[in-house]
C-alpha positions as CSV (number, residue, x, y, z in Angstrom):
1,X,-13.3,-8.1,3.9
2,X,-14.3,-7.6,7.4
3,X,-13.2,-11.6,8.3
4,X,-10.2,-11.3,6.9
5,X,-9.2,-7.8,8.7
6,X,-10.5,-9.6,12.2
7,X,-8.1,-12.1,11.4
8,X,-5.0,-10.4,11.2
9,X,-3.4,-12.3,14.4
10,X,-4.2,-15.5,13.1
11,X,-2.8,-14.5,9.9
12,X,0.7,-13.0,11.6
13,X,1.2,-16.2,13.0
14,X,0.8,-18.1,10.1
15,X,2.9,-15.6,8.1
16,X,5.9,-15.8,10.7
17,X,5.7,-19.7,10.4
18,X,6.1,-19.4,6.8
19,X,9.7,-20.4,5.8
20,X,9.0,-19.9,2.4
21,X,7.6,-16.4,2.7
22,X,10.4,-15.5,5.1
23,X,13.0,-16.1,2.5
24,X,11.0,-13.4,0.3
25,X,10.9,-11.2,2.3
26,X,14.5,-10.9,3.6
27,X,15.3,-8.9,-0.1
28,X,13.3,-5.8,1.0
29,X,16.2,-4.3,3.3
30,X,19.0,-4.6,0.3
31,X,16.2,-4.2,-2.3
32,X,13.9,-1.2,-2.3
33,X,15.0,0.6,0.8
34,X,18.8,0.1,0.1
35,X,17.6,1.8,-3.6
36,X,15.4,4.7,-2.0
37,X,18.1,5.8,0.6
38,X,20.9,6.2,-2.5
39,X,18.3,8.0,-4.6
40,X,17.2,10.3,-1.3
41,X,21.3,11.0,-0.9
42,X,21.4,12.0,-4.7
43,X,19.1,14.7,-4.7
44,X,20.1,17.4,-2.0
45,X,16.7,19.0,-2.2
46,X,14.7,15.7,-1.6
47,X,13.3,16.8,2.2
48,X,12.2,20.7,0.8
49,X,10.6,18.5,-1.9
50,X,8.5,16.3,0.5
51,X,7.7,19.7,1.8
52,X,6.3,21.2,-1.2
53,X,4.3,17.9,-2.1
54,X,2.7,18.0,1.1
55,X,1.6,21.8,0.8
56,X,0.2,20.8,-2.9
57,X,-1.4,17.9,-1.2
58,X,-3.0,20.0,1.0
59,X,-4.4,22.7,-1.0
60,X,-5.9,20.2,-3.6
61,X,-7.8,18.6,-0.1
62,X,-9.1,22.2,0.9
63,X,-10.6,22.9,-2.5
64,X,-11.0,19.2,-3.5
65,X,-14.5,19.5,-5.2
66,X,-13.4,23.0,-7.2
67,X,-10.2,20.8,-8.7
68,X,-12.6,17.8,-9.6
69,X,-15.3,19.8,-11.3
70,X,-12.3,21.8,-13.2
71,X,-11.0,18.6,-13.9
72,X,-14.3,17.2,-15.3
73,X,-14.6,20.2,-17.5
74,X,-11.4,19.6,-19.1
75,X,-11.4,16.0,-19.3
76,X,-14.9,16.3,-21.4
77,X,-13.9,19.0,-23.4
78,X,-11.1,16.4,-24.6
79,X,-13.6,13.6,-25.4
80,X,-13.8,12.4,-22.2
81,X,-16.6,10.7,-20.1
82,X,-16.9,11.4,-16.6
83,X,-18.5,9.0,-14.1
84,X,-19.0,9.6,-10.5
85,X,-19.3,7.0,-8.2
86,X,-19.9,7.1,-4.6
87,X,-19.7,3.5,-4.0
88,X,-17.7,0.4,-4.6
89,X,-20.9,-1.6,-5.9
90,X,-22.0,2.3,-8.0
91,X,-18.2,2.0,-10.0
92,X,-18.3,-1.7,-10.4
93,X,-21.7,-1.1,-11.9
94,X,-20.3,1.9,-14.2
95,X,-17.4,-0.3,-15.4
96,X,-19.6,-3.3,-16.8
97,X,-22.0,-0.8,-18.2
98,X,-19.3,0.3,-19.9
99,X,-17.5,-3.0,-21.1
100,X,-21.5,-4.3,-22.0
101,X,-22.0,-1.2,-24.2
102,X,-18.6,-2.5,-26.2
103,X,-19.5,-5.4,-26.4
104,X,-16.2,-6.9,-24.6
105,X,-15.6,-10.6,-24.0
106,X,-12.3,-9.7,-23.1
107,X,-10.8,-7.0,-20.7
108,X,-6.8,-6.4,-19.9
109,X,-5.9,-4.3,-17.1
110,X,-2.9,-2.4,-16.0
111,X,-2.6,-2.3,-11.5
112,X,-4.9,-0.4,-9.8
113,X,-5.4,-0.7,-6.1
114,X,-8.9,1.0,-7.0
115,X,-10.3,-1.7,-8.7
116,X,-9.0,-4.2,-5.6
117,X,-10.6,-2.2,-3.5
118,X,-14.2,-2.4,-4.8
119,X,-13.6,-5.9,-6.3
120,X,-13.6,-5.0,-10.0
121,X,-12.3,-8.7,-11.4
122,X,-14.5,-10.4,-9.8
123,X,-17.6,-8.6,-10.9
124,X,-16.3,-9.2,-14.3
125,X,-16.1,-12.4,-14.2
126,X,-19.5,-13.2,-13.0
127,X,-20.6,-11.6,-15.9
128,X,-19.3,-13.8,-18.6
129,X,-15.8,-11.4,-19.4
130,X,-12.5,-12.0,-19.2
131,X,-10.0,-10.3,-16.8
132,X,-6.6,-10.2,-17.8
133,X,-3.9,-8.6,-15.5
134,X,-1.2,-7.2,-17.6
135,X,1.2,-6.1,-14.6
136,X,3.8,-8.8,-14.2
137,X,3.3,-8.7,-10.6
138,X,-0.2,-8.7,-10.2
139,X,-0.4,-11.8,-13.5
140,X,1.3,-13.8,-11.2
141,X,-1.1,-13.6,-8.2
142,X,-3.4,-13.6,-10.5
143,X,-2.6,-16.9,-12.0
144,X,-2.0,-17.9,-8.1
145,X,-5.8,-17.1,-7.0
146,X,-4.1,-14.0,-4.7
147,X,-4.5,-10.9,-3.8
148,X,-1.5,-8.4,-3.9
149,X,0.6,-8.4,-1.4
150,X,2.1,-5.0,-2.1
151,X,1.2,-1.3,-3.0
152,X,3.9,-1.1,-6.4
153,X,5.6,-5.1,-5.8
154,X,2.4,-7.2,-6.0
155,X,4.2,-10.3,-5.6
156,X,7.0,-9.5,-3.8
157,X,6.0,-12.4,-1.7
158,X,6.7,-14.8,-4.5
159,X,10.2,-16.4,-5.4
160,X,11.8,-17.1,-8.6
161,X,11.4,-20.8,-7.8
162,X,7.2,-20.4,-7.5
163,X,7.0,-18.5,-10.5
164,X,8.9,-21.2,-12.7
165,X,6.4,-23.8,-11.0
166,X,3.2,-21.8,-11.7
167,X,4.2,-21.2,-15.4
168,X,4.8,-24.8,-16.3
169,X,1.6,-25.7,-14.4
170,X,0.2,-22.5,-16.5
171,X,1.6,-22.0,-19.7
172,X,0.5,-26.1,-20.9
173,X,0.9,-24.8,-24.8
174,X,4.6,-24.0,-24.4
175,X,7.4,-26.7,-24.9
176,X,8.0,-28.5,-21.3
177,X,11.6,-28.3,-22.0
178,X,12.0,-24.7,-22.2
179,X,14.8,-23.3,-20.0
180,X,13.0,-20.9,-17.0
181,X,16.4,-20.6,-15.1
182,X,16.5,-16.9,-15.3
183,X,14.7,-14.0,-14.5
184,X,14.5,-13.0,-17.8
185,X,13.4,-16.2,-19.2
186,X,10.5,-15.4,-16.9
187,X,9.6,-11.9,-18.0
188,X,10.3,-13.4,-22.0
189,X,7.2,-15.9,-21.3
190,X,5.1,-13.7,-19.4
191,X,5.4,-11.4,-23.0
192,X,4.4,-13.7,-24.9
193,X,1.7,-14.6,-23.1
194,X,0.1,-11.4,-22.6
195,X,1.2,-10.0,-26.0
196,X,-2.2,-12.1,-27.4
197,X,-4.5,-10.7,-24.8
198,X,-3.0,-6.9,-25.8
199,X,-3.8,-7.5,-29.6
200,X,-7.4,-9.0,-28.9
201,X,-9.0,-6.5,-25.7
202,X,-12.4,-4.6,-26.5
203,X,-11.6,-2.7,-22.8
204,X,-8.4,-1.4,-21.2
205,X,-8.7,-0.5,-17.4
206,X,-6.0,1.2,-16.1
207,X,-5.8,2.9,-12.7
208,X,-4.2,7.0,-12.2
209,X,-1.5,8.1,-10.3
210,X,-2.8,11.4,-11.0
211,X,-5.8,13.3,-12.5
212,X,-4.8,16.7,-13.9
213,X,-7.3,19.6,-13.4
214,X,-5.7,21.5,-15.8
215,X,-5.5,20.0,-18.9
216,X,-8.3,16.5,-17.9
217,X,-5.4,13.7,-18.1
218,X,-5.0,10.9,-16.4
219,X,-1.2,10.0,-15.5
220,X,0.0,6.7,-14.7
221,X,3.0,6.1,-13.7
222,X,4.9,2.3,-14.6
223,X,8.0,0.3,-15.8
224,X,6.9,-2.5,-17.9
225,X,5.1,-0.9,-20.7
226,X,1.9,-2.7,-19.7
227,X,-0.3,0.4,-18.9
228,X,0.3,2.2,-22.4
229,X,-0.7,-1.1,-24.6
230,X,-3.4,-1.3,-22.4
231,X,-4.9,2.2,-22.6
232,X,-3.7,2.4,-26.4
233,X,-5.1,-1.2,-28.2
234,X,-8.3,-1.9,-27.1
235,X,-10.9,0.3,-28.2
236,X,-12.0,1.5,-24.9
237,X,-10.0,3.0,-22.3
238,X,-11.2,3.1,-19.0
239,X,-9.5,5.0,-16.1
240,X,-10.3,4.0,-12.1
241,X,-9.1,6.7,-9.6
242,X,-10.1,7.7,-6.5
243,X,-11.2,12.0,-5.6
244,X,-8.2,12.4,-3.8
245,X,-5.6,11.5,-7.0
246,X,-6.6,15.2,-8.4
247,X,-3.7,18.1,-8.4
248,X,-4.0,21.4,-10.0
249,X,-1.5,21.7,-12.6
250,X,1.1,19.7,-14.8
251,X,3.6,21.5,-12.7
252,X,2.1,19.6,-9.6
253,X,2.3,16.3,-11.1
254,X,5.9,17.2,-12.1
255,X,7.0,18.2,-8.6
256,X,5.4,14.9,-7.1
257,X,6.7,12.6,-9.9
258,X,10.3,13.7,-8.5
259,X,9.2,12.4,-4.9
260,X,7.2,9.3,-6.0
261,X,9.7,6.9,-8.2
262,X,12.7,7.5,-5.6
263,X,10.5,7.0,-2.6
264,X,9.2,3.7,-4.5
265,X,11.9,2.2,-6.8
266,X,14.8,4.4,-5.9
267,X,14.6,5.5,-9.4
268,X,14.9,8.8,-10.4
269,X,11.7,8.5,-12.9
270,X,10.0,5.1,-13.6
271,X,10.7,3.7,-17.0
272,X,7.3,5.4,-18.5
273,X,5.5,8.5,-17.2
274,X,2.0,8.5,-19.5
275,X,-0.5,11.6,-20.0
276,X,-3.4,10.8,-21.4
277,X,-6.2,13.0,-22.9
278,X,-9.4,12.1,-24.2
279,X,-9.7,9.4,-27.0
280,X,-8.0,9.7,-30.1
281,X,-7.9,12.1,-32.1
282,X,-8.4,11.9,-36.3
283,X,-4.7,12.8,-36.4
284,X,-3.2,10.6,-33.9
285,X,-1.4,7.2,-35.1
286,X,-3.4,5.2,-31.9
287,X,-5.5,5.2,-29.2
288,X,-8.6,4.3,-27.9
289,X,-12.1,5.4,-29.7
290,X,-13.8,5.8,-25.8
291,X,-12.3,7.5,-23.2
292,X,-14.2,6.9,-19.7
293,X,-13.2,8.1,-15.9
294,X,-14.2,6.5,-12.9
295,X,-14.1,8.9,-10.2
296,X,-14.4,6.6,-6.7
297,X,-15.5,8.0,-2.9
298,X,-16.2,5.1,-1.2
299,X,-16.0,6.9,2.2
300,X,-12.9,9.3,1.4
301,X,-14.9,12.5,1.2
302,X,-16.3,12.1,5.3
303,X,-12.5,11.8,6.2
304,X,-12.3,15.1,4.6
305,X,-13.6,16.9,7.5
306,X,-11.4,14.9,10.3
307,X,-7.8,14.1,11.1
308,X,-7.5,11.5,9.0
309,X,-7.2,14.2,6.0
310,X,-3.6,13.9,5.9
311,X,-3.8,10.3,4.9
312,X,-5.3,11.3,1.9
313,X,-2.5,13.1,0.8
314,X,-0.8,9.1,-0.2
315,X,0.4,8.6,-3.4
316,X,1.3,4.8,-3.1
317,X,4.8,4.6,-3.3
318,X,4.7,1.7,-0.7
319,X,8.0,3.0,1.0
320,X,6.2,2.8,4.5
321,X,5.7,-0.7,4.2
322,X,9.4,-1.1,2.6
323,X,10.6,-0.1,5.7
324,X,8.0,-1.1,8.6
325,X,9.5,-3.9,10.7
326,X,6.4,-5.4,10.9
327,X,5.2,-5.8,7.1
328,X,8.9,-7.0,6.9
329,X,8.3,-9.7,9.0
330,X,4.8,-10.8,8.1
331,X,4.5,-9.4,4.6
332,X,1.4,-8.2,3.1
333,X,-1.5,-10.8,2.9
334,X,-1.7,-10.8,6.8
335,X,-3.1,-7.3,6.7
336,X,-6.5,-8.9,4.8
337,X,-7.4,-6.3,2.7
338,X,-5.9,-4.6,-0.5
339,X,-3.9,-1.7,2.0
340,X,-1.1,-3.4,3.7
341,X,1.5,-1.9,6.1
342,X,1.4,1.3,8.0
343,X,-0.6,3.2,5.3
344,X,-3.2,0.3,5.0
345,X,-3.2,0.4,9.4
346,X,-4.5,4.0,9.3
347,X,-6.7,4.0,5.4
348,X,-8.5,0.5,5.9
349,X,-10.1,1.4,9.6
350,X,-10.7,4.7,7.9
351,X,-12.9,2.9,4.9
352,X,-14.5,-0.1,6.4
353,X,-14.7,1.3,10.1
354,X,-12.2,0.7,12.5
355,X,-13.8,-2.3,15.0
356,X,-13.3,-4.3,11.5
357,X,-9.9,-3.7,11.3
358,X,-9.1,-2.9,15.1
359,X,-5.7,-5.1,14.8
360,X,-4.1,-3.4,12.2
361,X,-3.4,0.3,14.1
362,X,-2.3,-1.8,16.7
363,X,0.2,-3.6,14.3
364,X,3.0,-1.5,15.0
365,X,6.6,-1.0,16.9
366,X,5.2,2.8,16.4
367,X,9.5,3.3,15.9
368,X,7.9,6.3,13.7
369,X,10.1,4.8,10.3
370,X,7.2,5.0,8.1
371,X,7.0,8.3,8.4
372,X,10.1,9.5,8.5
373,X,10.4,8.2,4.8
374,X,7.0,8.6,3.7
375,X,6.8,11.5,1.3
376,X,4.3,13.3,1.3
377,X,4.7,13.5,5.4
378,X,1.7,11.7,6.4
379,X,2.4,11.1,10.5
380,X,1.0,7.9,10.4
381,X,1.7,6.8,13.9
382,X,-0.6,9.6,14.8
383,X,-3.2,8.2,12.9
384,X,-2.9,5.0,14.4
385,X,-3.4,6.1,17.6
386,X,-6.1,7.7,16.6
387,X,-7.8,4.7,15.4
388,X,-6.4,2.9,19.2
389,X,-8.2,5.3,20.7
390,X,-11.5,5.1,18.4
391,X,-11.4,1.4,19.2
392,X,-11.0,1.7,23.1
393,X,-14.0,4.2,23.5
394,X,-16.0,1.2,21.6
395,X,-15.4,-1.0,23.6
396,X,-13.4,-3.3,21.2
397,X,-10.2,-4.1,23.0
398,X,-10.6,-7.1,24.7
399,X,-11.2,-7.4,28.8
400,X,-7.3,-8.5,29.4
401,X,-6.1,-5.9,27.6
402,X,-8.4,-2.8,28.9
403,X,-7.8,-4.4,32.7
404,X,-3.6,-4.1,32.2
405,X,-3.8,-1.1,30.9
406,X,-5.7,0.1,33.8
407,X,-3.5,-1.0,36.2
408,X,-0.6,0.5,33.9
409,X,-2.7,4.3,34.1
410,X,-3.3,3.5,37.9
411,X,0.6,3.0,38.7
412,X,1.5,5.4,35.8
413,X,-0.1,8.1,38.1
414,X,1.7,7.3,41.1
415,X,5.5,8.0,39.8
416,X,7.2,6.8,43.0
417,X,5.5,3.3,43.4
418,X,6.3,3.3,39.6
419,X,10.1,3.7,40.1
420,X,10.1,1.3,42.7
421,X,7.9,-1.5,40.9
422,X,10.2,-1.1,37.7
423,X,13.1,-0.9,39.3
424,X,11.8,-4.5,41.2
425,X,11.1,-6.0,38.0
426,X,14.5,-4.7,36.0
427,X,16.4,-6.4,38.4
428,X,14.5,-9.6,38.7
429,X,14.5,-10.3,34.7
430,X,18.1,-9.0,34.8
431,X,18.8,-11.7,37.3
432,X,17.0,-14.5,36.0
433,X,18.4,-14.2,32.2
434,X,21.3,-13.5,33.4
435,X,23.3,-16.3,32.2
436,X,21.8,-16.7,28.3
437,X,21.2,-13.1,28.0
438,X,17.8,-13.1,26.6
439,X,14.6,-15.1,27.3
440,X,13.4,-17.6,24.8
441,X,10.2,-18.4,26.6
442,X,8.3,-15.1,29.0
443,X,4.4,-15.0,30.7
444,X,2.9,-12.0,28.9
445,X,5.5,-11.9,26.0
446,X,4.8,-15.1,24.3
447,X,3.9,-13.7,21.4
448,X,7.4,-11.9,21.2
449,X,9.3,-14.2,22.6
450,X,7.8,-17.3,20.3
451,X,9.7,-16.2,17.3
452,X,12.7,-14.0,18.4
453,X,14.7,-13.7,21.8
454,X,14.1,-10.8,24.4
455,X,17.3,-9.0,25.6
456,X,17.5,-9.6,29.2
457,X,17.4,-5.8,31.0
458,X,21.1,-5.0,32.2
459,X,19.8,-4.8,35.7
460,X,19.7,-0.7,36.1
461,X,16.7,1.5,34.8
462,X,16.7,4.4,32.7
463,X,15.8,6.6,35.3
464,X,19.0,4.8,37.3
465,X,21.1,5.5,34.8
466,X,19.8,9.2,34.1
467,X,20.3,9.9,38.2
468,X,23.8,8.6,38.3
469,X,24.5,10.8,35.5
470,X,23.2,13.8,36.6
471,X,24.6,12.9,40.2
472,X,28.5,12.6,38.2
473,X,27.9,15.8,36.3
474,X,30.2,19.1,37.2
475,X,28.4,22.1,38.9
């Protein structure tokens, strides 16, 4: 984790030299954020909405450990086991408790970003169980050896091409000749393939988009289908969710769920909306016998107490990253752990400490996009800086950078020597790219300028420009 988060330049690079990953990527401007802007113009009432889930947010935070002990009373009065864990290496331990106690041999799982965060698979593994991921997405990084690449598209990094090669390489028991042409030929196979592992689970893991104080359920919110077999056929049900996925009421949830599939999808509501409550009952047709919660810190509750509250207010819609220029362009393996984009800039250095993750706040244009659609209002470049300014008092920017930005401070303060100096350097770029109009090649932009042109300046600066105008303007 903390290698992989050091190595976010390295990994930019290598992302922005990836042809193949490029061409993925290009879908997300005519994809999700062309779907969330007609769903936004739809609803009239969308921005007082973000207002209201922000406020509910906000309570729950402010009287977070009344709403989890009234959730944990309600959830056990339903048949429900409560487990608190204040650790990654505590829940993993819960989990395998649990799936030893049934006796599994095999586990399916609907996504969770929880269990990617404290390494759930893995764990599993190592002891002798199968992991089956039931999400299409996240089966085929999965199958690939990867880690998701995206908060609700976990292969959105993939094309239709890959897919079709990692199911024949796969999928040996099928005919060879079998058409794969089609999207839907893809889904078909991916069906029938998990439609086995369904039938035959002892455990179901499934993550929560919510936990309901009042009435103990877990919701999860997804399109395929894959959560409700999963929580429904094997004989346990376990449910992964972090403290901060509690709100107060059903009336909460509902308020939120109007904010979360159109900020997400675009969709109005996602295909399935699931409550759950306890195990089965003697009257009901299905449903597991065990009915387990895994309630995860891992370092939330001591951001309780700071400014990085608001963050916790996210309820993973991924439209920050939809729309942040530079996930766009580098996608969301480069970012090194499960949190990619914006929200993964501000929540990873809040979870793992920030010198080992000190790239990502700084990966930003800071054009303020993420939170301008973000839904629940967290101001995220806020939060970066935040973290920018944790990592300079450390001591972890390096010596080039902490010497420029001296200088910068020491000719910041000295506003005419600044005018002069920018209006010296205005004019000599102007002159000098003059005749293409941009520079391909610049000392001290190389990393810019290596894989898109810089606009030569027009040879006036703002402050010119602003003068002139005022100078023009009538008395």
């Amino acid at each position: 984790m903390k290698s992989a988060t050091e190595s976010f330049k390295e990994n930019a690079r290598a992302a922005l030299d990836d042809a193949q990953l490029q061409r993925a990527l290009a879908g997300l401007p005519t994809g999700l954020v062309a779907n969330r802007a007609a769903a936004r113009a739809r609803l009239p009432e969308f921005e007082d909405l973000r207002d209201v889930g922000r406020d509910i947010k906000d309570h729950t935070l402010a009287h977070l450990d009344l709403y989890l002990e009234l959730y944990e009373r309600n959830a056990t009065a339903a048949g429900a086991r409560v487990h608190w864990a204040a650790t990654a290496a505590e829940a993993r331990e819960i989990i395998l408790r649990i799936c030893r106690d049934a006796g599994a041999k095999l586990v399916t799982k609907g996504k969770s970003m929880i269990s990617e965060e404290i390494g759930l698979n893995a764990d599993l593994q190592a002891a002798g169980i199968e992991v089956v991921e039931t999400d299409l997405g996240e089966y085929l990084v999965q199958i690939r050896g990867e880690t998701p690449s995206h908060i609700i598209a976990p292969a959105i990094h993939l094309t239709q091409d890959q897919v079709e090669a990692d199911f024949r390489r796969l999928h040996t028991e099928l005919p060879k000749e079998r058409v794969l042409s089609e999207p839907s030929q893809l889904v078909g196979e991916a069906r029938q393939i998990l439609r086995e592992k369904f039938l035959a689970a002892d455990v179901g893991i499934t993550g929560a988009n919510f936990l309901v104080a009042e009435t103990g359920s877990s919701v999860i919110v997804t399109n395929e289908g894959n959560g409700d077999l999963t929580q429904s056929l094997a004989r346990v049900h376990v449910v992964v969710a972090s403290i901060e996925k509690v709100v107060p009421t059903r009336e909460d949830v509902s308020t939120i769920l109007r904010l979360l599939a159109r900020s997400a999808t675009g969709q109005e509501l996602s295909t399935y909306t699931t409550f759950s409550t306890g195990p089965r009952r003697p009257e009901d047709p299905d449903g597991p016998a065990a009915y387990h919660v895994v309630i995860l810190d891992n370092g939330r509750s001591e951001m309780l107490g700071t400014a990085f509250r608001e963050v916790l207010r996210c309820i993973r819609c991924g439209a920050c990253m939809n729309h942040c220029p530079v996930y766009g362009a580098i996608g969301g393996h480069a970012y090194g752990w499960v949190y990619p984009g914006p929200i993964g800039s501000v929540l990873t250095p809040s979870l793992i400490g920030v010198r080992s993750a000190a790239d990502l706040p700084n990966a930003s244009t800071f054009c303020g996009r993420c939170e301008e659609v973000c839904p629940m209002k967290i101001p995220l470049p806020k939060l970066m800086r935040h973290h920018r300014e944790a990592d300079f008092e450390l001591g972890g920017s390096s010596r080039g950078y902490r010497i420029g930005l001296k200088l910068w401070a020491w000719l910041a303060r000295r506003p005419r020597l600044y005018h002069v100096a920018a209006r010296m350097a205005v004019a000599l770029l102007g002159a000098l790219g003059r005749r293409r109009g941009a520079f391909r090649s610049l000392p001290l932009a190389g990393g810019w300028t290596r894989h898109r042109d810089l606009p030569a300046p027009q040879g006036r600066t703002f402050q010119q420009l602003w003068a002139e105008r005022k100078a023009g303007a009538p008395r």
